[in-house]
Structure formats: structure tokens, C-alpha cells
N, C-alpha and C positions, 0 to 999 in steps of 0.2 A: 334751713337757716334757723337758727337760733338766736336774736338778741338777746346778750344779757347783760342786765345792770351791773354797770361796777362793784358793787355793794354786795352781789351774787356771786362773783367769781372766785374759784377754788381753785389750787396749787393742782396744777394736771389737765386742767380742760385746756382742748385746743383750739387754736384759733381756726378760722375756717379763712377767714379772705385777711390780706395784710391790714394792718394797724398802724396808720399815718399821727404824726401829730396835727396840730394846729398850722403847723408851716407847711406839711407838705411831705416831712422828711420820714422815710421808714421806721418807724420804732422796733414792729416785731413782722416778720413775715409768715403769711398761713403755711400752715401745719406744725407750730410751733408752740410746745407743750409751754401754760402760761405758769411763771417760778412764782414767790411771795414778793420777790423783788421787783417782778414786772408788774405787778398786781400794785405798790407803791408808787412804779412809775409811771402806770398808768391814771392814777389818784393825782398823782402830783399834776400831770398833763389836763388835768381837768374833763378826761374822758368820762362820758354819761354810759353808754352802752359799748361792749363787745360784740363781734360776732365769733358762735365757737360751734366749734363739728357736732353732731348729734351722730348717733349711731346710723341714722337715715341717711345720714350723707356720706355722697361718694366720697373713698379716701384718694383713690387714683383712678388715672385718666385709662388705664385697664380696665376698670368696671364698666365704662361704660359701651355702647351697640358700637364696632366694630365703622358700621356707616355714618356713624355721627361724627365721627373722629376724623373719619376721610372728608368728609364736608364740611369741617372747621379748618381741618388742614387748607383745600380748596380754596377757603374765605381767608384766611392767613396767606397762602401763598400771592396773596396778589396784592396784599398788602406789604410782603416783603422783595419781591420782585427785585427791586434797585438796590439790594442789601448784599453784604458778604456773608453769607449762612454759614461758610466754614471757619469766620471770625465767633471766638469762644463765647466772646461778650454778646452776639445778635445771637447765636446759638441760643441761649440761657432764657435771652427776650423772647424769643420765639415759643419756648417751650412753655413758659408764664403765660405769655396770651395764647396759647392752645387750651392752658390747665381753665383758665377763666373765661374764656370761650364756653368749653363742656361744664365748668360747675354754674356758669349764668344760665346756661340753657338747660340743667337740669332742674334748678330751680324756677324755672320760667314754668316748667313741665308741673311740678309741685302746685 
């Protein structure tokens, strides 16, 4: 993990976990290369710090042990239990908290 000051960021680095505003509402989602444009609206939004990928961090949920994946999966499946997994939109949610599942616990590891 990487905090960096808004005052640091450069046109290309990526973000590593989503970028909320002040409301709540998604501005930019991780892995999403930051433009000069985002970098203003980020200023404008009055954000102090970014977080942004470092070469140390896993870019996909591939990288990581094979068994960790299956034991996040595990701890997800029983959280979605009462869900329609084959509906696009719980699909999408599922695979989001699996992505931040494995990058929290990598970084936990760190």
C-alpha cells in the first residue's frame, strides 16, 4: 500500500482500492490509471491522500496461493448464500469482495 499525497500524484499511477468522495459516492474505481483530469477532481473534492499500486502489489486475484482464494471464496460463499449469483449485478459484487478480501489480506501479511 502506498498513500500518496495529492500534491504527489502523477498522470499514470493507479489507484489500488476505490476512491469515494466525501458522500459516499464512487469517484474512480481500483485499478484505474489516474488522468490530469482526475488529479483536478480530486483537488476539487478536497482529498488529502490517494492510495496507488506499487509494483509490490498484487495486480490480480491470479497472483495469489491457490488456497487463499479457495478460503475467501468459503468466507464469501456464506455471506452470499440468499443471493442470485447468476444475476450479473451480485455476480460483479461477489467478485469485488473476493478482489478485497485477497488484497486486505495481503496486505495484512505485509
Amino acid at each position: 500500500m502506498a498513500l500518496v499525497e495529492v500534491e504527489e500524484l502523477t498522470t499514470g499511477m493507479v489507484l489500488k482500492t476505490d476512491l469515494f468522495n466525501s458522500n459516499g459516492q464512487l469517484m474512480l474505481p481500483a485499478g484505474r490509471p489516474i488522468s490530469d483530469r482526475h488529479i483536478r477532481i480530486i483537488i476539487a473534492q478536497q482529498i488529502t491522500h490517494v492510495d496507488i499500486q506499487t509494483e509490490d502489489d498484487p495486480q490480480t486475484p491470479e497472483e495469489f496461493d491457490p488456497a487463499e482464494i479457495e478460503r475467501a471464496r468459503e468466507g464469501l460463499d456464506t455471506r452470499f448464500v440468499n443471493t442470485d449469483r447468476e444475476d450479473p449485478l451480485v455476480a460483479q459484487l461477489y467478485e469485488v469482495c473476493l478482489q478485497r478480501l485477497l488484497f486486505t489480506a495481503g496486505a495484512e501479511r505485509d
